[in-house]
C-alpha positions in Angstrom: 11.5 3.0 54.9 9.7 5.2 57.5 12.0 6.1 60.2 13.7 8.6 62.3 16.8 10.7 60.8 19.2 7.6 62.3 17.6 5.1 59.8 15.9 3.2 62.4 12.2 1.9 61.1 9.5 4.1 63.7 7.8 1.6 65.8 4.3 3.5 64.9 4.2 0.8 61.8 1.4 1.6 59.0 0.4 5.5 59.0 -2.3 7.2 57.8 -4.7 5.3 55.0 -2.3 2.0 55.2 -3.4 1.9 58.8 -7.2 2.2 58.2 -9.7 -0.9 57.0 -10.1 -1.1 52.8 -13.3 -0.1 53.4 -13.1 2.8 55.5 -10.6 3.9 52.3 -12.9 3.4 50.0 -15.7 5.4 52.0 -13.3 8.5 52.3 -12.6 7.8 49.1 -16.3 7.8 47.6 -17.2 11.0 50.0 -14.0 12.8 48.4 -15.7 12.4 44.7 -19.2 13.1 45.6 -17.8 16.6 47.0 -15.4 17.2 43.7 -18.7 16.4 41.9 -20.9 18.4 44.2 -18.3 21.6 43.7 -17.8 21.1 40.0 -14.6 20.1 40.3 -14.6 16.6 39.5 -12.7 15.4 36.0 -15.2 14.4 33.2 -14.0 12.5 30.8 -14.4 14.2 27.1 -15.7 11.5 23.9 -12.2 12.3 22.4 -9.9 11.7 26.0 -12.1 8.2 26.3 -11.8 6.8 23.0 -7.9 7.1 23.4 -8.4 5.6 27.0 -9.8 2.9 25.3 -7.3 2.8 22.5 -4.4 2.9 24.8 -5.3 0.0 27.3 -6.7 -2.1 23.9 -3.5 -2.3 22.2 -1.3 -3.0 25.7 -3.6 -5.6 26.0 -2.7 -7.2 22.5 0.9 -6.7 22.5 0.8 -8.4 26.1 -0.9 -11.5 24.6 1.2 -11.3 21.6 4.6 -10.8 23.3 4.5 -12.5 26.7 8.6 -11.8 27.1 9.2 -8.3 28.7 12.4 -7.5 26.6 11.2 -8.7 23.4 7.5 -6.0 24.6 9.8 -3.4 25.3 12.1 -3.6 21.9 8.9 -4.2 19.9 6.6 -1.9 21.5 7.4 1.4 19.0 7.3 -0.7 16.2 3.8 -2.0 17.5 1.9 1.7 18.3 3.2 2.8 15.1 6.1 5.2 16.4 8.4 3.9 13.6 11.5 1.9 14.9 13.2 -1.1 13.2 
C-alpha cells in the first residue's frame, strides 16, 4: 500500500511507470536496451546459458500438462528434474 507513515493510501494514485501508457513503457524500455547494447553492457546470452533456458521452461511445461494439481506439481516436482526424492 502506498501511503503516508499513518497508513492512509496517498491520494497521488499510480506513480511512476504504473502511471504512464504501456507504450510509452515499452519505448523507455526499448531506448534503455539500445543504450546497454550501444555501451557494451547489455547481457548476451552464451550457447550453454540458452540451452538450459530452454531446458528449464521445457520440462515446466511438461510437468504442468502432466500434473495440472499444484500440490501433487510441488510434491512431484524433484522426483520429475531428476533431484532424487521418493
Amino acid at each position: 500500500m502506498t501511503g503516508s507513515r499513518n497508513g492512509r493510501r496517498d491520494a497521488r494514485g499510480r506513480q511512476g511507470f504504473a502511471s504512464m501508457p504501456a507504450e510509452k513503457v515499452r519505448e523507455i524500455a526499448r531506448l534503455g536496451g539500445k543504450a546497454a547494447q550501444a555501451r557494451g553492457t547489455a547481457h548476451r546470452w552464451t550457447v550453454i546459458e540458452a540451452r538450459a533456458a530452454g531446458q528449464k521452461g521445457g520440462r515446466v511445461r511438461w510437468i504442468k500438462r502432466i500434473v495440472p494439481d499444484a500440490c501433487e506439481l510441488f510434491a512431484a516436482m524433484p522426483r520429475l528434474l531428476g533431484e532424487g526424492g521418493s
